[in-house]
DOGU-641291 format. One record per residue (C-alpha): residue number from 1; residue in three letters; y, z, x. Coordinates in pm, 1 decimal. Layout:
fiba_koltor_y_z_x
NUM_ALA_Y_Z_X
...
//
This chain:
fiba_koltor_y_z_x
1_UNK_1633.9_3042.1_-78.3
2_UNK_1804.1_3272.8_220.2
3_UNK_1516.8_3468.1_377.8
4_UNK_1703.3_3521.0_722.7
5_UNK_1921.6_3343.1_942.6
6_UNK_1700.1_3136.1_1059.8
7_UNK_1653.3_2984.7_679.1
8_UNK_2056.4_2935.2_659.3
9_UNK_2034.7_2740.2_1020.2
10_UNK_1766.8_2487.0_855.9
11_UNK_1989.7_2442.9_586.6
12_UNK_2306.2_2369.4_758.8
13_UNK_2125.5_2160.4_1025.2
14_UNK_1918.3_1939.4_789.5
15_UNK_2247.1_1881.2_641.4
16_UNK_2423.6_1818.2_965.0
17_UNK_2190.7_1528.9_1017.1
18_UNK_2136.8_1400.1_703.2
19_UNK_2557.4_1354.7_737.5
20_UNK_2458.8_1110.5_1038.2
21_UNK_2579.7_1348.2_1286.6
22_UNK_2555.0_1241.3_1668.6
23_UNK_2664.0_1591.4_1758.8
24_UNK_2522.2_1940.3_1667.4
25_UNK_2664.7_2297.1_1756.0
26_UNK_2473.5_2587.6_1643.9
27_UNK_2660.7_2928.2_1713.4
28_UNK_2521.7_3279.9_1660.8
29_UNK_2622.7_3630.3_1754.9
30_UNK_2404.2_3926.6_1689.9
31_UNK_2061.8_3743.1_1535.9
32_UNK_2260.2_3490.5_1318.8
33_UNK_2338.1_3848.1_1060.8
34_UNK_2649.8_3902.6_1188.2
35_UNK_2828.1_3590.8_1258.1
36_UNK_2658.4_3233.3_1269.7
37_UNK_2822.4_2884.4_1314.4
38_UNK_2705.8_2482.1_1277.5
39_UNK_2950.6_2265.1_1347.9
40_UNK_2895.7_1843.7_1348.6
41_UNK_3059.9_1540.2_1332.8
42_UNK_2927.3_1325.4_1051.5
43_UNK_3072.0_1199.4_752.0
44_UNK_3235.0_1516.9_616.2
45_UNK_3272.5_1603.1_220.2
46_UNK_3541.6_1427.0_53.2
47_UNK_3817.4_1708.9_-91.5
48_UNK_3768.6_1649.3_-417.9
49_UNK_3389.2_1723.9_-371.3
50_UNK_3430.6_2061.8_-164.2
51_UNK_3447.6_2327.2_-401.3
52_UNK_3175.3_2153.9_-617.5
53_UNK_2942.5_2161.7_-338.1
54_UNK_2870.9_2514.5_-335.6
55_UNK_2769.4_2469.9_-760.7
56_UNK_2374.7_2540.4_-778.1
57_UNK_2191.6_2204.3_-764.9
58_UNK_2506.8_2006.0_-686.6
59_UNK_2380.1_1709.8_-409.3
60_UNK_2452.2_1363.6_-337.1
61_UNK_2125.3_1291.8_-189.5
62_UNK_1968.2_1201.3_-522.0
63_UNK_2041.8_1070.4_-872.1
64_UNK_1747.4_977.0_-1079.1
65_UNK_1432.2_1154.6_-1142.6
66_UNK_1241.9_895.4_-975.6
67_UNK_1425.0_964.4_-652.1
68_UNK_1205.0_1270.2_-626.1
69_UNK_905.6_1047.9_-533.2
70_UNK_1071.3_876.5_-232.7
71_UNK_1277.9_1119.2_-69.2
72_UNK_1446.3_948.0_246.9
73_UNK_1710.7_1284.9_350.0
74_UNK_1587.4_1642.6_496.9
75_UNK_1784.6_1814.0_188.2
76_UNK_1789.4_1694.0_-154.7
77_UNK_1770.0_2007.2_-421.2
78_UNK_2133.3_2129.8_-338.1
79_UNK_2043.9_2508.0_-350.4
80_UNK_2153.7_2555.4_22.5
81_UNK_2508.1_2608.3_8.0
82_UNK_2518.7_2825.1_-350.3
83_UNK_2248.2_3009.2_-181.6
84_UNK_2421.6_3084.2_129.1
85_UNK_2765.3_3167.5_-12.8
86_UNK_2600.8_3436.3_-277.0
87_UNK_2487.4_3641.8_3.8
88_UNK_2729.7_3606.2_273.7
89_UNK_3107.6_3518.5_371.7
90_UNK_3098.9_3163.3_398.2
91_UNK_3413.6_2954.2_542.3
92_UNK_3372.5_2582.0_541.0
93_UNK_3607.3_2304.1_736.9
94_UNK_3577.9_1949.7_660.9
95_UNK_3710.9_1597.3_686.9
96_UNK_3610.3_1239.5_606.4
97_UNK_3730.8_978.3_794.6
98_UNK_3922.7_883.3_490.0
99_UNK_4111.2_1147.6_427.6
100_UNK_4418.1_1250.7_537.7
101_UNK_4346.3_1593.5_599.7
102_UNK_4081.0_1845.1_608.7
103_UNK_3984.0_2057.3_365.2
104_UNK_3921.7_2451.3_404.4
105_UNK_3706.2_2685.0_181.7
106_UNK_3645.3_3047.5_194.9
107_UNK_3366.0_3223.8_-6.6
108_UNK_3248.3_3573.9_-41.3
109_UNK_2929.1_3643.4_-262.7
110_UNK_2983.6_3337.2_-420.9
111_UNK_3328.3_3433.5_-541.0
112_UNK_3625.7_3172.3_-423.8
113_UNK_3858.4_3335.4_-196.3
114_UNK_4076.6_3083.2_-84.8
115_UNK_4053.0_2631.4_-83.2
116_UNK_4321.3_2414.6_31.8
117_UNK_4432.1_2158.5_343.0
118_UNK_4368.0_2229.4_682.9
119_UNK_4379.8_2039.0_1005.1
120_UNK_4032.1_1895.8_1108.0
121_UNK_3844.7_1655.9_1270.4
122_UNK_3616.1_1408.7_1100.6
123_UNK_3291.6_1640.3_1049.8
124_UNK_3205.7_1976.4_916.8
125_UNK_3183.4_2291.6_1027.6
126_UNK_3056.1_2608.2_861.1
127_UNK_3099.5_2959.4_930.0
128_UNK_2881.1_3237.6_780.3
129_UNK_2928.2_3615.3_848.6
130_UNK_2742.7_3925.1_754.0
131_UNK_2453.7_3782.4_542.7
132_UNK_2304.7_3986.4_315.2
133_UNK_2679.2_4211.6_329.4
134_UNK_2651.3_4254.9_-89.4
135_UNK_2228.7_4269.6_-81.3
136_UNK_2166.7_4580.7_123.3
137_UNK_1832.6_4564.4_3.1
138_UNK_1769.8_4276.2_145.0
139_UNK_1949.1_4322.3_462.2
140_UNK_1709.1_4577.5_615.9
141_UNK_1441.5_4404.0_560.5
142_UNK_1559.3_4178.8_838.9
143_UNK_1403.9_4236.0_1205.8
144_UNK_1614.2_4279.8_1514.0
145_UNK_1879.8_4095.9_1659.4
146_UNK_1637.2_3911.4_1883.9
147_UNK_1362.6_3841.2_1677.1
148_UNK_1616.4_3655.4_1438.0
149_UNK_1768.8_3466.6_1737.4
150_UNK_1402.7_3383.5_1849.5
151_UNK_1326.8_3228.9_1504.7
152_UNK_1653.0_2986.2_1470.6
153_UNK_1554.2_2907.0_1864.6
154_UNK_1185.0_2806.9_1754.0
155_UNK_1329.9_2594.8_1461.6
156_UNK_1571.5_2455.1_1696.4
157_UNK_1384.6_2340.7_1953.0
158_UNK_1136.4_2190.9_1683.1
159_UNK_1456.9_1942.8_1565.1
160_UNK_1582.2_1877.3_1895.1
161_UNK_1227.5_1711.8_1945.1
162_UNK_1234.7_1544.3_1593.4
163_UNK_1580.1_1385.0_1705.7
164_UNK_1636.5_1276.9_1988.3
165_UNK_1875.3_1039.3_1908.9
166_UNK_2069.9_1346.3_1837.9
167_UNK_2245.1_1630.6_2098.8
168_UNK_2251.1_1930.6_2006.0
169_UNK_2405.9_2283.5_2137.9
170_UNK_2279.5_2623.9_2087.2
171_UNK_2451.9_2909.5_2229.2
172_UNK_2348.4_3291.9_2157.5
173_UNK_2634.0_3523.9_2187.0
174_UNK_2819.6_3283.6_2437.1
175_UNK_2499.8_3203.4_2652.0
176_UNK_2378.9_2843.3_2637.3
177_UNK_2064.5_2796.0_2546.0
178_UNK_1977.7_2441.8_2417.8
179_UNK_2200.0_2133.7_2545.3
180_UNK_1996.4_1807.6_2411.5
181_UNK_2062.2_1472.5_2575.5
182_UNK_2090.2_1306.1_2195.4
183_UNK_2023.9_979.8_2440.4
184_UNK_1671.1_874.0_2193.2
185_UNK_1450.8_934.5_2520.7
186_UNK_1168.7_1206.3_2335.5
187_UNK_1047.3_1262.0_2717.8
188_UNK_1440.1_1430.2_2789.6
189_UNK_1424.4_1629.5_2458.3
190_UNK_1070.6_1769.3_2572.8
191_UNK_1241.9_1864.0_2897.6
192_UNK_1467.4_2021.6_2723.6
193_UNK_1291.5_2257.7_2513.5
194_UNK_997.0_2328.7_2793.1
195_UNK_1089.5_2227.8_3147.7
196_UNK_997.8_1982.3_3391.8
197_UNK_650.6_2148.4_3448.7
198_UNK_557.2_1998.7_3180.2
199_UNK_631.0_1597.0_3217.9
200_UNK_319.0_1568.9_3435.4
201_UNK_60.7_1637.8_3173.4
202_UNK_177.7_1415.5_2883.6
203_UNK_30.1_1113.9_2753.9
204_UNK_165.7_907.4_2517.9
205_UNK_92.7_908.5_2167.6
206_UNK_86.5_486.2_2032.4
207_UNK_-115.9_396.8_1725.6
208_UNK_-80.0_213.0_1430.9
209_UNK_-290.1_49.9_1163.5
210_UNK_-40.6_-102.0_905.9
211_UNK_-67.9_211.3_683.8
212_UNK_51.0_495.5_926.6
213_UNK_217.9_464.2_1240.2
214_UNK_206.9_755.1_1522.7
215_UNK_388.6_820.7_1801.5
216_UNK_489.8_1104.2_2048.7
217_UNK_323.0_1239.9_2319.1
218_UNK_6.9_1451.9_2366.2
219_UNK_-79.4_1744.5_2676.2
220_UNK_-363.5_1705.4_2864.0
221_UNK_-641.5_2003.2_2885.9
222_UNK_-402.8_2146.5_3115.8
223_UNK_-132.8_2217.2_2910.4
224_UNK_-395.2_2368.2_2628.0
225_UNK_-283.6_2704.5_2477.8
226_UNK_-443.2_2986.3_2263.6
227_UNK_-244.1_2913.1_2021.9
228_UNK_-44.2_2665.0_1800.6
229_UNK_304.7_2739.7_1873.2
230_UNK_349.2_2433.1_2140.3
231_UNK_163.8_2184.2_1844.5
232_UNK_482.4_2022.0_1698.5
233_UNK_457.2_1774.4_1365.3
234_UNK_667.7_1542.0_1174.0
235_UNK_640.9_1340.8_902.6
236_UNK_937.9_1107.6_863.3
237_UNK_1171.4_1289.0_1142.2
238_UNK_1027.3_1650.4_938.1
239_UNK_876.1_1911.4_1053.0
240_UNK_621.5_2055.7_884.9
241_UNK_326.4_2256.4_939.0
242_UNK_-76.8_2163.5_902.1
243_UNK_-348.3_2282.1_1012.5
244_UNK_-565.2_1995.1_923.3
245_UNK_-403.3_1740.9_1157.7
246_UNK_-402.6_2071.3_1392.9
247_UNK_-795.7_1952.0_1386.8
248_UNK_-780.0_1634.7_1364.2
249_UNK_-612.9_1626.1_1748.8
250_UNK_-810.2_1869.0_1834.7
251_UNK_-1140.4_1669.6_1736.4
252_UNK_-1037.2_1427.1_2001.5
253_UNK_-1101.2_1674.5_2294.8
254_UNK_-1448.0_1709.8_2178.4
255_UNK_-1596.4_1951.8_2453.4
256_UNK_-1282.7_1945.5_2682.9
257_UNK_-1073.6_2225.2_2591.4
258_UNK_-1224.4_2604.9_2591.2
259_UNK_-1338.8_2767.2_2274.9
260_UNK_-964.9_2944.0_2155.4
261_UNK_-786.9_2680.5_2302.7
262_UNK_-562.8_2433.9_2153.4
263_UNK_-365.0_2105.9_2241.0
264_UNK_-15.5_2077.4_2287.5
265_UNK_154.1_1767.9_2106.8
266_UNK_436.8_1622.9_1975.7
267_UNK_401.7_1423.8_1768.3
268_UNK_558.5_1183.4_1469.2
269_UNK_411.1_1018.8_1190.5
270_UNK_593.4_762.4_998.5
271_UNK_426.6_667.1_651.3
272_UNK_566.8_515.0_357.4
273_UNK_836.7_747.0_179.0
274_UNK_559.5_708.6_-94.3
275_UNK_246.7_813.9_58.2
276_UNK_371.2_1168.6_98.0
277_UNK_497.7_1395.9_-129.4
278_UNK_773.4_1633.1_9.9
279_UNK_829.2_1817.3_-283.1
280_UNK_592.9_2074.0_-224.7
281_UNK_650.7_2411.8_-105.2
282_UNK_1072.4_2544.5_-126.4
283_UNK_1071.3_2534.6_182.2
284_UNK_988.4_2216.9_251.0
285_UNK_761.2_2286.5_529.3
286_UNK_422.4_2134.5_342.9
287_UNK_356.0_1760.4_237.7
288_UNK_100.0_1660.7_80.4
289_UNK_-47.6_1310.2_150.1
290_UNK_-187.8_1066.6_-68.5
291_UNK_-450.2_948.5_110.0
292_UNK_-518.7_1252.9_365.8
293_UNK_-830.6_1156.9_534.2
294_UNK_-764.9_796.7_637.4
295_UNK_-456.5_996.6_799.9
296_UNK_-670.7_1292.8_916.6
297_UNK_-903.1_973.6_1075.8
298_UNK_-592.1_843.7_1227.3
299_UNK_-466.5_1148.2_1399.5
300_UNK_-780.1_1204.6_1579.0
301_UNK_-807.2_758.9_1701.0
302_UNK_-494.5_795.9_1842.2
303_UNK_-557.3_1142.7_2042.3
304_UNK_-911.4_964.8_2199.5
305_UNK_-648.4_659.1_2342.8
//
């Protein structure tokens, strides 16, 4: 479901990746409602497939019911792009390496404008302008121009940390803001999100028992904040929030960090696609584990190392 710019960017991004991009360009003028852009180079959609990806469930990522309890892609109910294109103007590029030619598609409120050849590089690239243009309702609802550009920079700079294999681009009305290494070094991609200041107060994150495997790094008291915006979780290369593991590092500190204070992290966990259930919340942004507190337990052993 659109909610704001920031919920488009997701969508094109987790896409993006799940294409095997290397390379990530997020564009956006005025907050993301007037003009926003993600352009990559993965696989592309083959021609024939184009205007069918915009239908209302239509997705590659899964074929059987069953695939639902081990998802293995960021996306998988293909609602993004039919959502998207009912609320804005929508222009998508794209090319696979085995076609000939790209393949161009313009859509306004989910109406067809125009689909046909065009000259493109292997990759995709989506334009979307005026969101909300035929939901005026909707539209004001939305904050300001730079409160919607601060929310697709939060989510950006949480994916730039969950792949760091990955470079990625983000420029606000011309200014650069992100520019990722994509080199697989998590160290560069924390540099790039919060500065060199602070490198010196990391520790490494290195656990596993067979069962759950966690990596990433962890601040020490120093980098502590009163609150949890610089805690940053994935499960499987997802973000996600919770507020249990939240605790469970925080546990570790015992008496070391203030009363208000909390620990900055970031930090991976890799389980087996079915000891966590993805299918949760629309958004994607909850899991829910199968066996929580041996993972709860874990969390905390490997912030005491």
């Amino acid at each position: 479901m659109v909610e704001r710019p920031a919920s488009i960017i997701k969508e094109l991004v987790e896409n993006a990746i799940d294409a095997g991009s290397s390379t990530i360009t997020v564009e956006i003028q005025g907050g993301g409602i007037d003009y926003l852009r993600v352009s990559d180079n993965g696989g592309g959609i083959p021609a024939q497939d184009v205007p069918t990806a915009f239908f209302r469930h239509a997705t590659s990522k899964i074929s059987t019911a069953e695939d639902l309890t081990r998802i293995h892609t960021l996306g998988f109910r293909g609602e993004a792009l039919s959502s998207i294109a009912a609320v804005a103007r929508v222009r998508l590029v794209t090319r696979t390496r085995d076609d000939e030619a790209g393949t161009a598609i313009e859509i306004e409120g989910a109406e067809v404008k125009a689909c046909g050849p065009a000259a493109w590089a292997e990759g995709t690239s989506v334009e979307v302008r005026d969101v909300f243009f035929n939901v005026p309702a909707r539209r004001k609802f939305l904050k300001t121009s730079r409160a919607e550009a601060a929310a697709i920079g939060d989510f950006l700079s949480r994916v730039i940390l969950a792949n760091p294999t990955v470079s990625f681009r983000f420029l606000n009305s011309g200014k650069m803001i992100y520019q990722s290494a994509g080199d697989g070094e998590l160290k560069n991609a924390i540099y790039c999100v919060y500065g060199s200041e602070v490198l010196t107060h990391l520790k490494p994150l290195l656990f596993e028992d067979g069962r759950v495997k966690i990596s990433g790094y962890l601040g020490t008291e120093q980098l502590a904040r009163p609150n949890r915006l610089q805690q940053s979780l994935f499960v499987n290369g997802r973000y996600i929030h919770s507020q249990k593991i939240s605790f469970a590092a925080q546990r570790a500190f015992e008496t070391r960090l203030m009363s208000g204070k909390f620990p900055f992290y970031v930090m991976n966990l890799q389980l087996p696609w079915d000891a966590v259930d993805v299918n949760v919340h629309p958004q994607k942004m909850e899991v829910r584990f199968h066996e929580e507190e041996t993972i709860l337990r874990a969390v905390t052993v490997a912030c005491r190392m």
